[in-house]
ZAPA-300571 format. One line per field, with one value per residue (C-alpha): residue number from 0; residue in three letters; x, y, z. Coordinates in nm, 4 decimals, always signed. Example, Ala and Ser with C-alpha at 12.3 -4.5 7.8 and 13.67 -1.06 7.14 Angstrom:
<rs>
n [0 1]
res [ALA SER]
X [+1.2300 +1.3670]
Y [-0.4500 -0.1060]
Z [+0.7800 +0.7140]
</rs>
This chain:
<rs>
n [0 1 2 3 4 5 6 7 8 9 10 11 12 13 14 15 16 17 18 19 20 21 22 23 24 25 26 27 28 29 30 31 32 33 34 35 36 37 38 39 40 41 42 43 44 45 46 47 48 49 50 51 52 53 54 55 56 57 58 59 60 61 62 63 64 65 66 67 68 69 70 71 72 73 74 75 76 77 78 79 80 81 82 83 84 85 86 87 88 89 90 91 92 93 94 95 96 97 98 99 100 101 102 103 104 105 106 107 108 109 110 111 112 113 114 115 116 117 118 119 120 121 122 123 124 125 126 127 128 129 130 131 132 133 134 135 136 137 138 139 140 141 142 143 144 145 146 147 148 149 150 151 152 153 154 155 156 157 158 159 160 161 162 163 164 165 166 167 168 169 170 171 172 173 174 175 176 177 178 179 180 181 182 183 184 185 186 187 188 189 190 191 192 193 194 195 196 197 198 199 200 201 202 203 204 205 206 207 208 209 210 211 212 213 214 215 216 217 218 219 220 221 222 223 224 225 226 227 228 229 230 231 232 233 234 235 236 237 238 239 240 241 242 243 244 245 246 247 248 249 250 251 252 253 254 255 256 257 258 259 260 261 262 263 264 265 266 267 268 269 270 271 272 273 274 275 276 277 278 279 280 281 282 283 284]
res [UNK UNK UNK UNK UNK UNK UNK UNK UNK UNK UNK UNK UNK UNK UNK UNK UNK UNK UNK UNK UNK UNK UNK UNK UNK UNK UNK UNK UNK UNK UNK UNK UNK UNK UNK UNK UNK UNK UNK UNK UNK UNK UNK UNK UNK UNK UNK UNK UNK UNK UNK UNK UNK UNK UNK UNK UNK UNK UNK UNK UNK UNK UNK UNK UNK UNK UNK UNK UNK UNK UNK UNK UNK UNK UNK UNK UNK UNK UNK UNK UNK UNK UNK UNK UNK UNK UNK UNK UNK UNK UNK UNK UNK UNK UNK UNK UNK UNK UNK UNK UNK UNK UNK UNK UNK UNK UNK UNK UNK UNK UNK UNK UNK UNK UNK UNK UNK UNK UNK UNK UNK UNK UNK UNK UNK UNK UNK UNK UNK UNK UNK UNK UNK UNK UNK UNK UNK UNK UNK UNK UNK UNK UNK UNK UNK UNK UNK UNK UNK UNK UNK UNK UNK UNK UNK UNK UNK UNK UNK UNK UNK UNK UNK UNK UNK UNK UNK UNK UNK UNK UNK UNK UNK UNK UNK UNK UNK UNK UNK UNK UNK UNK UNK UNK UNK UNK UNK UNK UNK UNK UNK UNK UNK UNK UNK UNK UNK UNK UNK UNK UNK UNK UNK UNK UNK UNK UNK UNK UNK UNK UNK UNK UNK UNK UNK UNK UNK UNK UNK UNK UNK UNK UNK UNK UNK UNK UNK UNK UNK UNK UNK UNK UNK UNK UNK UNK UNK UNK UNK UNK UNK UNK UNK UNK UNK UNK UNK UNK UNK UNK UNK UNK UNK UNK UNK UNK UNK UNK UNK UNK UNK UNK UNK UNK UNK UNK UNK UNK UNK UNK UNK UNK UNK UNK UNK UNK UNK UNK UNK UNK UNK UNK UNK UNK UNK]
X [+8.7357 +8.7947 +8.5045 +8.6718 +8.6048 +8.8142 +8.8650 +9.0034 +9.3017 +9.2642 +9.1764 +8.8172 +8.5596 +8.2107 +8.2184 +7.8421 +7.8947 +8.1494 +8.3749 +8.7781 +8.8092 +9.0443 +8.8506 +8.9508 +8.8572 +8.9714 +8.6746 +8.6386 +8.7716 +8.4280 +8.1480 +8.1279 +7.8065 +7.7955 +7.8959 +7.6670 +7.7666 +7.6544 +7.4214 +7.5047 +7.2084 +6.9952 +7.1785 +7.1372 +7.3595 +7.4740 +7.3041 +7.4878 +7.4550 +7.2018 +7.3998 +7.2500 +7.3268 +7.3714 +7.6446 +7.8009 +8.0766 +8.3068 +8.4875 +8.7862 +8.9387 +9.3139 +9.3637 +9.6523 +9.8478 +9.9363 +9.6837 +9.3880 +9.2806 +9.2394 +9.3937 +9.7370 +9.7569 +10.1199 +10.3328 +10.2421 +9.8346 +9.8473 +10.0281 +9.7793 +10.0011 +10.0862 +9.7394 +9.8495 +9.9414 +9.6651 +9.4221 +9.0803 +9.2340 +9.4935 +9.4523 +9.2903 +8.9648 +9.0085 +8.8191 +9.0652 +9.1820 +8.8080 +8.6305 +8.9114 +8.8927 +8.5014 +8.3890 +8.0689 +8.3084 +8.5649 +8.8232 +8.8375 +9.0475 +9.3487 +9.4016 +9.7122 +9.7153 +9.3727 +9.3497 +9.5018 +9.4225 +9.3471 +9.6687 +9.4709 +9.0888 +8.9950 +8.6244 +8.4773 +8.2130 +7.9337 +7.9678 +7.5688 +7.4054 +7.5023 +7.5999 +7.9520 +8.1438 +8.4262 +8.6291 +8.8525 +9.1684 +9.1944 +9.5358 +9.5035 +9.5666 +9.3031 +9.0466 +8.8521 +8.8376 +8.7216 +8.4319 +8.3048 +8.3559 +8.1147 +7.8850 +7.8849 +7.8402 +7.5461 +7.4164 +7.4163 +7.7645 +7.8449 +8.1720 +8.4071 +8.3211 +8.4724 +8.5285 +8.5876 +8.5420 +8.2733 +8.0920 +8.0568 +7.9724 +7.9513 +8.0790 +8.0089 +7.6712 +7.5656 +7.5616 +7.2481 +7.4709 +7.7523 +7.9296 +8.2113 +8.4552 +8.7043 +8.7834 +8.4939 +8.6421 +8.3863 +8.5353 +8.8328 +8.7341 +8.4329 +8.3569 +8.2945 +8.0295 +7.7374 +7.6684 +7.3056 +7.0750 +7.1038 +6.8417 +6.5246 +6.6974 +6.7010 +7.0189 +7.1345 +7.4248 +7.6141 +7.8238 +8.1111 +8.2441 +8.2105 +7.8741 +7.8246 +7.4796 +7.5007 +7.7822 +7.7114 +7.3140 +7.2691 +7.5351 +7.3877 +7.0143 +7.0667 +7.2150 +6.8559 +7.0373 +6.8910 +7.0764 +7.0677 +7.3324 +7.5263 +7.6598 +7.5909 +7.8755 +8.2453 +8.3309 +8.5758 +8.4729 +8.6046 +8.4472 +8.2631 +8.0132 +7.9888 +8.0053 +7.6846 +7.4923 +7.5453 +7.4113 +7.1187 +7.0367 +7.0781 +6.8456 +6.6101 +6.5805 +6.4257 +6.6173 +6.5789 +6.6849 +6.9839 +7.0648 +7.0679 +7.2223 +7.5348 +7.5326 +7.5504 +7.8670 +7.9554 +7.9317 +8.0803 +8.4095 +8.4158 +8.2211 +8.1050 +7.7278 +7.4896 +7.2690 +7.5307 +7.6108 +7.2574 +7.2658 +7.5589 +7.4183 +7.1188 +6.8668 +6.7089 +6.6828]
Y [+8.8624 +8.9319 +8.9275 +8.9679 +9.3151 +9.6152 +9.9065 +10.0931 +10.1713 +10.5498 +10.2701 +10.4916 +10.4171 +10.4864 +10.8585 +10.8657 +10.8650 +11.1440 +11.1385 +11.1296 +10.8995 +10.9799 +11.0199 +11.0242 +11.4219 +11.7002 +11.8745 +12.2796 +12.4612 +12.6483 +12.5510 +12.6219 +12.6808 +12.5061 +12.6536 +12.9114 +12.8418 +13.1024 +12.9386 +12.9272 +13.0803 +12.7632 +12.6276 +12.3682 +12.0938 +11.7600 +11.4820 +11.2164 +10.8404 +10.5680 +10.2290 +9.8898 +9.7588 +9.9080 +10.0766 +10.2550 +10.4949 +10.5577 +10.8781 +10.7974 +11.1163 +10.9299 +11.0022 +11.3061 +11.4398 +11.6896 +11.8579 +11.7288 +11.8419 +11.5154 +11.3760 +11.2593 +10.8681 +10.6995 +10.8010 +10.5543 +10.5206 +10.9058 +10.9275 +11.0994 +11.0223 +10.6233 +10.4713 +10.1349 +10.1848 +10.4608 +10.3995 +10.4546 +10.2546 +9.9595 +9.8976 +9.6311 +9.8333 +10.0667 +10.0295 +9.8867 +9.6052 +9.5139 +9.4903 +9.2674 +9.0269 +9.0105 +8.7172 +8.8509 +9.0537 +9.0396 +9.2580 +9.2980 +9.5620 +9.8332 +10.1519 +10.3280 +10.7194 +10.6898 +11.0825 +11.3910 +11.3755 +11.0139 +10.7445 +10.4260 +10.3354 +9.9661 +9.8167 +9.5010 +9.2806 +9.1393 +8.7797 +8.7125 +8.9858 +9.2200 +9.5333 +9.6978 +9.9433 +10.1625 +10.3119 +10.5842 +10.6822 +11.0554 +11.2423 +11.3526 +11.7083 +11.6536 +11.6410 +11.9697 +11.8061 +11.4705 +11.6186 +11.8523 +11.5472 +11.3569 +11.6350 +11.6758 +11.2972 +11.3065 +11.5909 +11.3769 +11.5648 +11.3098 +11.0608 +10.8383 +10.5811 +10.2746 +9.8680 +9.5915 +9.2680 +9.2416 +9.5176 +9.8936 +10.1281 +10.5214 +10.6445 +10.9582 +11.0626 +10.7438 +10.5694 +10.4664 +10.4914 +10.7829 +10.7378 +10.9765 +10.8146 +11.0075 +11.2896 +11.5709 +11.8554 +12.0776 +12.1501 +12.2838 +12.4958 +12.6358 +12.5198 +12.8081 +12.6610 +12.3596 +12.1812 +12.2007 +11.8902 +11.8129 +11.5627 +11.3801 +11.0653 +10.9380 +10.8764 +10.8181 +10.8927 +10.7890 +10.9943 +10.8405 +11.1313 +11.3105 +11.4477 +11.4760 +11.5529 +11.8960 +11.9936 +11.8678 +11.8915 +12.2121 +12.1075 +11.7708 +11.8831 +12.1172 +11.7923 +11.6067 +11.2987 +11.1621 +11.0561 +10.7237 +10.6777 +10.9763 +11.0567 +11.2918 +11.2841 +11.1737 +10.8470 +10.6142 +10.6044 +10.1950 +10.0184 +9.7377 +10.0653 +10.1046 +9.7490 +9.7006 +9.9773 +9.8524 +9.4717 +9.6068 +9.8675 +9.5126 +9.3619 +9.6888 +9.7010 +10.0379 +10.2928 +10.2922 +9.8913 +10.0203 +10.2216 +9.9346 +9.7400 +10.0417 +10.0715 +9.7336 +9.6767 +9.9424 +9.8509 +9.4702 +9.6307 +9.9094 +9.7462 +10.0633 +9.9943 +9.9405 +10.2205 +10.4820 +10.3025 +10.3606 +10.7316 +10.8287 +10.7348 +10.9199 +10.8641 +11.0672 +11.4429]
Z [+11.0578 +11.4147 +11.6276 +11.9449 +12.1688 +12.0902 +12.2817 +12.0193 +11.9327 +12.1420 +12.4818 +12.4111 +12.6839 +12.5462 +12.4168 +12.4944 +12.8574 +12.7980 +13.0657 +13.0493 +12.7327 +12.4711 +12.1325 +11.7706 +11.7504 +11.9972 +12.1147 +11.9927 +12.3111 +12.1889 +12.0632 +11.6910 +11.4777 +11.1560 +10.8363 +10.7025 +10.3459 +10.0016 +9.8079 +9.3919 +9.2128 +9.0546 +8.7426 +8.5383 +8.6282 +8.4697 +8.6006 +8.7543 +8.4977 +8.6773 +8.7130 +8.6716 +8.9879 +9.4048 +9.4220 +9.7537 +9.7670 +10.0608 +10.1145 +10.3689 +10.5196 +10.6518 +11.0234 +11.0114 +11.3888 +11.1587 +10.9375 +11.1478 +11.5130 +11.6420 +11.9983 +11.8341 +11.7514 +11.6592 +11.4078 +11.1950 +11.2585 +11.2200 +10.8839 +10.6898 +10.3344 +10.3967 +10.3451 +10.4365 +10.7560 +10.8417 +11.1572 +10.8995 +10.6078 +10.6404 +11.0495 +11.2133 +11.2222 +10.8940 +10.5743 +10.3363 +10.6149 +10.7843 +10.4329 +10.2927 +10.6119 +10.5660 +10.4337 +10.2561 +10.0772 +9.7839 +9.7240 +9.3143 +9.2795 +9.4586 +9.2484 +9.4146 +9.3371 +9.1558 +9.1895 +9.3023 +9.6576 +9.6737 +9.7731 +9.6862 +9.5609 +9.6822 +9.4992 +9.6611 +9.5631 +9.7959 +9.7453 +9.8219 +9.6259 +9.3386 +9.5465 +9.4642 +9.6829 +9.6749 +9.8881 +9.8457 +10.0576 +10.0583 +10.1635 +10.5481 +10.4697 +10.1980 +10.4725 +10.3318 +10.0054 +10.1134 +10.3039 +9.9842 +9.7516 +9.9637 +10.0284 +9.6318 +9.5828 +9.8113 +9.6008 +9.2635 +9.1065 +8.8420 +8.9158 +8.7106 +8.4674 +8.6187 +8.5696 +8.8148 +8.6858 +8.4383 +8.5338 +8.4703 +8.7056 +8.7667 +9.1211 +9.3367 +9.2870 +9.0493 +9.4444 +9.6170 +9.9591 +10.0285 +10.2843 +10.4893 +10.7178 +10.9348 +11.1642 +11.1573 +10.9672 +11.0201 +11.3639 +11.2236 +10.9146 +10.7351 +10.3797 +10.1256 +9.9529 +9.9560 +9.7036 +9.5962 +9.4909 +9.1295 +9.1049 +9.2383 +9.3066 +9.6974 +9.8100 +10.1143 +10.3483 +10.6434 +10.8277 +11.0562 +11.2663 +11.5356 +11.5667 +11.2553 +11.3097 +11.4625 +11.1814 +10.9365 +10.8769 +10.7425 +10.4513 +10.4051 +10.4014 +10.0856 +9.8897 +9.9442 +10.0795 +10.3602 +10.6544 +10.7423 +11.0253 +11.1744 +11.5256 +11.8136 +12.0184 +11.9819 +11.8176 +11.6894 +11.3340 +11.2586 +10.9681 +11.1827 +11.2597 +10.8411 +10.7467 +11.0089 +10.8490 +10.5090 +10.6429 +10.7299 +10.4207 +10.2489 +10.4003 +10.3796 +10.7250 +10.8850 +10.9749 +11.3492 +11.2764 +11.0895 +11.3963 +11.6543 +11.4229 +11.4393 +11.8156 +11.8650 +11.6616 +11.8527 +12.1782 +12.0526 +11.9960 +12.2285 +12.4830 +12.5941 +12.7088 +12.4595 +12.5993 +12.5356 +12.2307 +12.0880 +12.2337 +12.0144 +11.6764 +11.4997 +11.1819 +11.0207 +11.1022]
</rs>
C-alpha cells in the first residue's frame, strides 16, 4: 500500500482552510437548504435478516464530468460508466484499488454488473478478525440512486442474500457500518422521499462527501443511524479517509478517536495541516 503523501489527484490544498483549491464538488453558486422530504405514513415494514458476523457496506457513487456537478477531472478518472478506471473506484486512492493493496485485507470476490445501476460489487475479508465488507460501484449518473440506497440501508431496508467464501451474509441494512462514498448529490437535486427507520438496531454511518453534515442530516436522522464520520466542508472523498475509520470502529475506539484517526489520514495524504484536517470532519450530531 502506498504510504507516501498525496495531494490528490484535483492538486487539493486543505479544503478546510478554504481558499483557491480545486475540490472534488463545485460549490452551489447559492447556498441550498437541505431536502425537506414527505414523510410515508408509519407502515409496517420488513425487517432487514441479522448476520452472524460484522458486516459493512459501501455505497460508491463513480466520479461523473457529466451527470455530476463536480470541478471536471480527466476523461478517464471522470468516467462515471468505466468503474475500473474511475477516480472513487479503480485509482490509486479509490475503493476497489486502496482496499485490494491493503494488507489487512483480502479481496474474495469481483461481481461485474451485479445490479441495474451497479458496474461491479467487490467483498473483502479482514485477514485479522471476522469483519466482511462490500463495496458497490454505482453508475455516475446513478448518483440519486446511490445516495437513497444508502440512506435506505442506513434505515434497516432489507438487502441481498449473498456468499463469499464460506460464509453467508445479508447486505444493505443487515450492516453494522453503511457507508457513502462520492460527490455530494444533495447539492444538485432534492430527493422525493426519506426513508424512515425500520428497526431498533444501531447502525452506523459514514458519510464521505462534501459536507455531508449540513445536507445530509435531516435525511440521515429519520433512518436512526448514527453518524460516525461525516464532513463539514469540501473534501476529497479517497478510501485511506474510510479505511482509517473502519481501523478504528475495529478496535472500538470512541468516536472523537475515530475522528482523529480520519483527519490524520487525511492530512498524511493531503498534507494539508492536521488542524484543518480535524476541522473538516464531524461525529456525531
Amino acid at each position: 500500500m502506498n504510504s507516501q503523501p498525496h495531494r490528490g489527484v484535483f492538486g487539493l490544498l486543505c479544503c478546510c482552510v478554504v481558499t483557491t483549491a480545486v475540490f472534488s464538488c463545485a460549490s452551489p453558486s447559492t447556498p441550498q437548504t437541505p431536502a425537506v422530504a414527505t414523510v410515508v405514513a408509519n407502515v409496517p415494514l420488513e425487517k432487514a435478516a441479522v448476520n452472524s458476523i460484522p458486516v459493512i457496506h459501501v455505497f460508491v457513487a463513480l466520479a461523473d464530468n457529466v451527470n455530476q456537478g463536480i470541478v471536471p477531472v480527466s476523461a478517464t478518472l471522470g468516467n462515471g460508466d468505466n468503474a475500473a478506471t474511475n477516480l472513487y473506484w479503480g485509482a490509486a486512492f479509490g475503493i476497489r484499488t486502496f482496499f485490494s493493496r491493503n494488507k489487512d485485507w483480502q479481496l474474495l470476490s469481483v461481481t461485474a454488473n451485479p445490479g441495474a445501476n451497479i458496474l461491479e460489487r467487490c467483498i473483502f475479508k479482514h485477514r485479522r478478525a471476522s469483519l466482511l465488507l462490500i463495496a458497490d460501484a454505482y453508475r455516475g449518473k446513478e448518483i440519486s440512486q446511490t445516495t437513497m440506497d444508502f440512506l435506505e440501508a442506513a434505515a434497516g431496508k432489507p438487502g441481498e442474500k449473498l456468499k463469499a467464501g464460506d460464509a453467508e451474509f445479508h447486505t444493505a441494512g443487515s450492516a453494522d457500518l453503511v457507508a457513502y462514498i462520492g460527490h455530494n448529490g444533495l447539492m444538485d437535486f432534492r430527493l422525493s422521499s426519506h426513508p424512515q427507520r425500520r428497526d431498533e438496531r444501531e447502525r452506523r454511518a459514514i458519510i464521505l462527501a462534501c459536507a455531508s453534515k449540513q445536507y445530509f442530516s435531516s435525511a440521515l436522522q429519520q433512518t436512526g443511524a448514527t453518524p460516525l464520520l461525516w464532513t463539514t466542508n469540501l473534501m476529497a472523498p479517497e478510501a485511506y479517509v474510510l479505511s482509517a475509520a473502519i481501523d478504528g470502529w475495529m478496535k472500538k475506539e470512541t468516536d472523537e478517536q475515530i475522528r482523529l484517526r480520519a483527519a490524520e489520514a487525511y492530512n498524511k495524504y493531503q498534507n494539508c495541516g492536521l488542524r484543518g484536517a480535524r476541522a473538516l470532519f464531524a461525529t456525531g450530531w
